[in-house]
C-alpha positions in Angstrom: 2.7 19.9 -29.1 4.7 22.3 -27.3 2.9 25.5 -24.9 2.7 28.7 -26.6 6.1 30.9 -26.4 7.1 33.4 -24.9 4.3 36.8 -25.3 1.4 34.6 -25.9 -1.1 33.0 -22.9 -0.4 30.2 -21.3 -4.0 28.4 -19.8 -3.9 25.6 -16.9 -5.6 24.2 -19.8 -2.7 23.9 -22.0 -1.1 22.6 -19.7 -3.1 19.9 -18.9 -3.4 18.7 -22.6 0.5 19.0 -22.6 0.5 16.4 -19.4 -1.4 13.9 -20.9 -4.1 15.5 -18.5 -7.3 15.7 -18.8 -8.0 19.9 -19.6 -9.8 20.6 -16.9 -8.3 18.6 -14.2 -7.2 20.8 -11.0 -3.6 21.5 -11.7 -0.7 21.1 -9.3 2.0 23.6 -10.6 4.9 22.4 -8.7 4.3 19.2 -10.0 3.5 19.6 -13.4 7.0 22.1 -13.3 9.3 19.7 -11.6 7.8 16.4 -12.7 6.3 17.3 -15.9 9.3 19.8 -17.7 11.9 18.6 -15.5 12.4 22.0 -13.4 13.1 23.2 -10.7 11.9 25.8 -8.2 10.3 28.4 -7.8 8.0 28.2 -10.8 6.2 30.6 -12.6 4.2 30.2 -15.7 6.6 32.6 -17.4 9.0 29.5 -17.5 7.1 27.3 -19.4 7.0 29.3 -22.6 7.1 26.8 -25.4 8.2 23.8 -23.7 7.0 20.4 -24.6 6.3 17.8 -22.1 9.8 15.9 -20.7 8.9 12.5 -21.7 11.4 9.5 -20.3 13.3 7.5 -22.8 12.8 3.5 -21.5 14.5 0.4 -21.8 12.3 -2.5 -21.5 12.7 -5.9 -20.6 10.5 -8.5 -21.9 10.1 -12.5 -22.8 9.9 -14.7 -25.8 8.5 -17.7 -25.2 9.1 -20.8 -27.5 7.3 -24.0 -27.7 8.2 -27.4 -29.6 6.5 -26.3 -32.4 9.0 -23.3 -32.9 5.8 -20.8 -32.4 7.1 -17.2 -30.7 4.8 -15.6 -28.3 5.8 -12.3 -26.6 4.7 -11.9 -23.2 6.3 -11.0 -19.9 6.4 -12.5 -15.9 3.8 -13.8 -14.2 2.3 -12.7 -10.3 0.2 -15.5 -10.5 1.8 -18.9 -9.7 -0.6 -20.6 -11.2 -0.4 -18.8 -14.4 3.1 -19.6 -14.0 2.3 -24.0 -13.6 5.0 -23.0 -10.4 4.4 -22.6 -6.6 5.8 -18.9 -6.7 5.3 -16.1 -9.0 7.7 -14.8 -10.8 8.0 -11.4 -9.9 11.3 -12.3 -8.6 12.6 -13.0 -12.0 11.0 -10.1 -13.4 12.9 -7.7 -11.0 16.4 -9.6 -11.7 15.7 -9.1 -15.3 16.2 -13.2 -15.8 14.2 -15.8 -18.2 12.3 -18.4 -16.9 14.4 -21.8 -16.0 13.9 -24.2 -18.8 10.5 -26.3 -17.8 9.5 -23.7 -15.5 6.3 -23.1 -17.3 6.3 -26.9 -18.3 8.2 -28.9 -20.6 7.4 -27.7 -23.7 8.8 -23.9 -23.4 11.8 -21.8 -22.8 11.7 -18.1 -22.8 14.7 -15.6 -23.8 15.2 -12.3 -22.7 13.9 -9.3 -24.9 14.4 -5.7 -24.5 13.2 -2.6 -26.4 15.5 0.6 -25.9 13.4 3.7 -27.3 10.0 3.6 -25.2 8.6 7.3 -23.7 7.3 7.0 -20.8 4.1 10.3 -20.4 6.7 12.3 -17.7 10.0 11.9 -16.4 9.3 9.8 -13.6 7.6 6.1 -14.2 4.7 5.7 -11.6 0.9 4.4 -11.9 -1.3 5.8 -14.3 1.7 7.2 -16.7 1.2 5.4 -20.5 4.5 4.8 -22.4 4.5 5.9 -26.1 6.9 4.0 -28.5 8.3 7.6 -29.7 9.1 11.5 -27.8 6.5 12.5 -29.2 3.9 10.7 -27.1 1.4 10.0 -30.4 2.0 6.4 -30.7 1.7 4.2 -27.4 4.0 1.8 -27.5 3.6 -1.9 -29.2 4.7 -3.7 -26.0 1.3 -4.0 -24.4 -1.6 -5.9 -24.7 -2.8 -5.9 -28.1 0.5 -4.5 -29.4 3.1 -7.3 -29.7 2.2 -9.0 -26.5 -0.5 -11.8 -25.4 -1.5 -11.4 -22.0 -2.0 -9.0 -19.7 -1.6 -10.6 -16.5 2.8 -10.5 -17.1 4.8 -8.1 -15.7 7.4 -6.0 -17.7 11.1 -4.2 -16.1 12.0 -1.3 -17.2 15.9 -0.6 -16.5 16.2 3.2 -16.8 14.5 4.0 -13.0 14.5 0.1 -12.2 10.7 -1.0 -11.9 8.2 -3.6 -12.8 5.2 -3.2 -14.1 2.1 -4.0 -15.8 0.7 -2.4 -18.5 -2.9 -2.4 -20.0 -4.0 -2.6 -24.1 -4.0 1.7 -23.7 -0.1 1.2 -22.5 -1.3 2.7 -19.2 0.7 1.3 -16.5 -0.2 -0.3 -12.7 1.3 -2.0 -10.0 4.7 -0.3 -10.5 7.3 -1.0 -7.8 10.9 -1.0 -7.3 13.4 -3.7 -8.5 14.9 -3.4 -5.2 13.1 -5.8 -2.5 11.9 -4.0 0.3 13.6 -3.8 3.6 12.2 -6.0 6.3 10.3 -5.4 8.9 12.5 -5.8 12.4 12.7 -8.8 13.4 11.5 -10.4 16.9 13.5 -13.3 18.6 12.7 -16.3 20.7 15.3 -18.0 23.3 14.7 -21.6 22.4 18.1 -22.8 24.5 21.2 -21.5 25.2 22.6 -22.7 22.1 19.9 -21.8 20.1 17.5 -18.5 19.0 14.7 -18.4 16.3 15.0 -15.6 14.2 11.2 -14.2 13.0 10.8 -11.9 10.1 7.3 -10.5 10.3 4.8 -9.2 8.2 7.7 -8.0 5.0 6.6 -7.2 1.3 8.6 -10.3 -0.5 7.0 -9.6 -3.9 10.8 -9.6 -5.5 12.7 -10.9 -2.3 14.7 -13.8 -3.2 16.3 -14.2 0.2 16.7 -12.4 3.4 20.2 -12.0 4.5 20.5 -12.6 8.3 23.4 -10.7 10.4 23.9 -11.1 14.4 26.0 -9.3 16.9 27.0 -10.8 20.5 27.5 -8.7 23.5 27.5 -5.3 21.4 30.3 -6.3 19.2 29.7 -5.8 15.2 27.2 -7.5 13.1 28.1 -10.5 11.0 26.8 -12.7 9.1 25.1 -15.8 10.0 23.3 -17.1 7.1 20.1 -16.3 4.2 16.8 -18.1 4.7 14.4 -17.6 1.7 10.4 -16.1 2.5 8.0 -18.4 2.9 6.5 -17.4 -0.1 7.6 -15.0 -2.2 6.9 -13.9 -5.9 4.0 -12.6 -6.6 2.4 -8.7 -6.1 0.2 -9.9 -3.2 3.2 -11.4 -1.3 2.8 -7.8 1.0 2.9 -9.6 4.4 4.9 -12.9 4.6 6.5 -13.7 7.9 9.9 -15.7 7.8 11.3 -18.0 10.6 15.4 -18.0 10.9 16.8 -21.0 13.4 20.6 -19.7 14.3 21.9 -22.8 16.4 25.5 -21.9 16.1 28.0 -19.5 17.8 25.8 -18.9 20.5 26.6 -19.7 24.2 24.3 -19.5 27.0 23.9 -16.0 28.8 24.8 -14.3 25.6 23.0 -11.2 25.1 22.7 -11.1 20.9 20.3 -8.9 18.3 19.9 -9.4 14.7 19.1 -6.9 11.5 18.1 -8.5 8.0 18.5 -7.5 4.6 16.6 -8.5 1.8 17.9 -9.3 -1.8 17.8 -10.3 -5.1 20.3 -11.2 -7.8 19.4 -7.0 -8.6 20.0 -5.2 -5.6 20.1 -5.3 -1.4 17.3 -3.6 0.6 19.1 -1.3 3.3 18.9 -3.0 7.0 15.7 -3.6 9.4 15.6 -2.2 12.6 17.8 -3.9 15.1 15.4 -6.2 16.7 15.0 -6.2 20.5 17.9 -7.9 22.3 17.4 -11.4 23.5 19.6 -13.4 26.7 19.8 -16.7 26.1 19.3 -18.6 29.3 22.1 -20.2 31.2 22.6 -23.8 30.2 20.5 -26.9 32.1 22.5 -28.0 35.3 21.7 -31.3 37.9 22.4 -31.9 40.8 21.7 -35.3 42.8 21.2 -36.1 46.3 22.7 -37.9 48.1 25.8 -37.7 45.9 26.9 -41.4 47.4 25.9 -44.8 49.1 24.2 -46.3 50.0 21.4 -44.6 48.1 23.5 -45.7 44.9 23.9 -49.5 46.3 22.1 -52.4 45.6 23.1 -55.8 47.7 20.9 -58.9 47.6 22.2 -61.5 49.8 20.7 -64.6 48.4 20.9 -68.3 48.9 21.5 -71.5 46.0 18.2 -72.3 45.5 16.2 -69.8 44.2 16.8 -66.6 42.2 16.5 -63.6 44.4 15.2 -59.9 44.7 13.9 -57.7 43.4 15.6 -55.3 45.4 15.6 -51.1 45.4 18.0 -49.0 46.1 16.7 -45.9 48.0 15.6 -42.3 46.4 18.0 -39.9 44.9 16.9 -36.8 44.0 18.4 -35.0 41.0 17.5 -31.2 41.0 17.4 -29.5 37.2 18.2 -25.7 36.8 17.0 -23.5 33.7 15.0 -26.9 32.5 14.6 -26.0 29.1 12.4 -29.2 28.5 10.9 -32.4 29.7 13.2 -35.3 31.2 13.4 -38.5 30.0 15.4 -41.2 32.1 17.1 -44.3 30.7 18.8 -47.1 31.5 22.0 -49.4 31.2 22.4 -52.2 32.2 25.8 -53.9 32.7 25.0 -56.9 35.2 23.4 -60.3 33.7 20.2 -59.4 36.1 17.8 -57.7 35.4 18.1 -54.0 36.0 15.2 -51.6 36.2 14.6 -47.6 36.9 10.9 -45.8 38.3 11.3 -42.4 38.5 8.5 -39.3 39.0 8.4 -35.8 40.5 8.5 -37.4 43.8 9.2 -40.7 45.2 7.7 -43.1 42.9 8.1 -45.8 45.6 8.7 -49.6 45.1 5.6 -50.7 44.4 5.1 -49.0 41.3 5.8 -49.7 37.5 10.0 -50.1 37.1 10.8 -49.8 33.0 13.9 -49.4 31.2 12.9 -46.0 30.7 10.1 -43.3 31.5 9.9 -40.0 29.4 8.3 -36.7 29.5 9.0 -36.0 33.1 7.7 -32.3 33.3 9.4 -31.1 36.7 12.4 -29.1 38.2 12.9 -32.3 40.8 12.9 -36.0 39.5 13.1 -38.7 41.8 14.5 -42.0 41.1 14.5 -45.7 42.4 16.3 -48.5 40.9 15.8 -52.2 41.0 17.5 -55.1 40.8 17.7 -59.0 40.2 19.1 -61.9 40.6 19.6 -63.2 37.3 19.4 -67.1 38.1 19.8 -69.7 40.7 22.9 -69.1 42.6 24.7 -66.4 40.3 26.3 -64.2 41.9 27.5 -61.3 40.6 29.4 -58.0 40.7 29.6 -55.1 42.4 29.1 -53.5 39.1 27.7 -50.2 38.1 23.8 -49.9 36.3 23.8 -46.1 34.8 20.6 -44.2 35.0 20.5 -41.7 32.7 18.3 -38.1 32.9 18.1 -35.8 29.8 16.6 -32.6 28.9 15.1 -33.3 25.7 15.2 -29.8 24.9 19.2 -28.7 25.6 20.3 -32.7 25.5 22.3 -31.6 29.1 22.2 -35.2 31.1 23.3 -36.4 34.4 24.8 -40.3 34.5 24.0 -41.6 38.1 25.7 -45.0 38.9 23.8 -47.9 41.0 26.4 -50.4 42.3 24.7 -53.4 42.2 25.9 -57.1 43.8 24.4 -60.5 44.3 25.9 -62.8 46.8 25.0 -66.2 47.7 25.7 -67.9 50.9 
């Protein structure tokens, strides 16, 4: 009922009872005036003569679930995934204002969307604690609940007059009320991998209704554009408050660029507004070799042999091959192009002749990588070539490589 008129006593009291308080509650005036009666300031009791609490008219959004059988039950989104027979909540969903897919809660069910347009929520804004009413008059809570028309009171509900989700309690009391809108992302760190390449980290982000998180990158100061959307790592549910996304960007990017990123998050509802800028990141310049000596004879292999037996092995000498800004470990292969055999031994210094010589040997974790080759004869009395064996060195990180031919020649006298 409305507070006494205007010549009569208003009591904190009154007031109280008018809030939905209870009467003897300590009473916050400026609230009560600005978010109870809709005023605004300054505020005097004098003002409140016979008004009536400013209740907010709701629309809200709700499921029908059907089953084979053709059985209706009213309920709302689940927070729980497993509730839900999913791997996600649905809080998404809820905040999009979407049904279910068809078999999302198992084969038998599809839900439809529901909506009721004259629910009063206690004051004008929707927040925990409030209770909606089905009518202004705030006697009658509202048959959307627990006990009312629906089952379970583990669903949340979205209202779509101040865009929220909610649950509400068999009193129509509400709790865990947050925003349709996702919530902006924390900034987001960066990692270097290559030249070519940067992972993108989103840490620690509430992604209760975050679909997707909407990447943008800017090179050398100029503007942000887009790059691509990676979706959370989990996502869904009202305990999703700290979920931390990894973004791999491998294209567009050159080495020595300096480049930061800002992230939006969204739903099929709304865009968050941008994270901080992260921290600018250089990628490092791209992997270089170099190999000395650049010539023969180091690169030349020449068995002088006779007609009766097959000859060698023989080695050519070291050449050392220099890597710059490494990014990873070097593997070295071979190819061979001569009938003999042709074998590499290389290590982070001279691996020598006696040693184990394979067609390849990976996982060479040094700046300097020395190599030996060796050759043979490949029968009696073939002779054969000059002709070029390739030894091959690759960063397994960047995939930069450095061919080095070995000229290799059998001739018999």
């Amino acid at each position: 009922m409305a507070l006494p008129t205007s010549g009569n006593s208003i009591s904190f009291g009154q007031i109280n009872d008018e809030l939905d308080n209870t009467t003897t509650d300590t009473l916050d005036l400026e609230n009560a005036a600005e978010n109870g009666f809709g005023l605004s300031k300054p505020h005097g009791l004098n003002e409140m003569f016979g008004l009536s609490l400013s209740r907010l008219q709701l629309t809200v959004k709700f499921l029908k679930e059907n089953d084979d059988n053709g059985d209706d039950t009213f309920t709302g989104w689940f927070s729980d995934a497993s509730l839900a027979g999913s791997t996600k909540g649905e809080l998404v969903l809820c905040a999009e204002g979407v049904i279910v897919p068809e078999d999302g809660r198992g084969n038998s069910f599809t839900t439809l969307i529901q909506q009721d347009t004259s629910e009063f929520n206690s004051d004008s804004n929707v927040s925990n604690g409030d209770t909606i009413f089905e009518a202004s008059s705030g006697t009658t809570l509202t048959d959307v609940r627990p006990g009312g028309d629906l089952t379970n009171q583990e669903t949340f509900l979205v209202e779509t007059t101040q865009d929220n989700i909610f649950q509400i309690n068999s009193s129509g009391v509400l709790s865990n009320v947050r925003s349709r809108t996702p919530n902006v992302p924390t900034k987001p760190t960066l990692n270097a991998d290559s030249g070519t390449q940067i992972t993108v980290t989103i840490p620690s982000t509430n992604t209760a209704v975050t679909r997707e998180f909407d990447i943008h990158r800017s090179i050398g100061g100029a503007s942000f554009a887009r790059v691509g959307t990676v979706v959370p790592s989990d996502s869904g549910s009202i305990d999703d408050t700290s979920i931390s996304t990894t973004f791999v960007n491998d294209s567009g990017i050159s080495a020595g660029n300096a480049v930061v990123y800002k992230v939006f998050a969204q739903n099929a509802f709304a865009t968050s507004s941008a994270s901080t800028t992260s921290d600018s990141v250089t990628t490092p310049s791209g992997v270089s070799f170099s190999a000395s000596p650049s010539s023969d004879p180091a690169r030349s292999i020449n068995i002088f042999g006779d007609e009766f037996t097959p000859d060698g092995p023989a080695f050519s000498d070291t050449v050392t091959i220099s890597v710059t800004n490494r990014a990873g470990n070097i593997d070295v292969t071979t190819t061979q192009n001569t009938s003999g055999p042709f074998r590499v031994a290389a290590a982070a210094s001279d691996p020598g002749t006696g040693g184990s010589y394979l067609t390849a040997v990976n996982n060479i974790n040094s700046d300097t990588v020395v190599v030996r080759g060796r050759f043979t004869e490949s029968g009696r009395n073939n002779s054969e070539g000059p002709i070029n064996n390739v030894i091959t060195l690759t960063d397994d990180s960047s995939g930069d490589s450095i061919s080095i031919n070995i000229s290799c020649r059998v001739t018999n006298s």
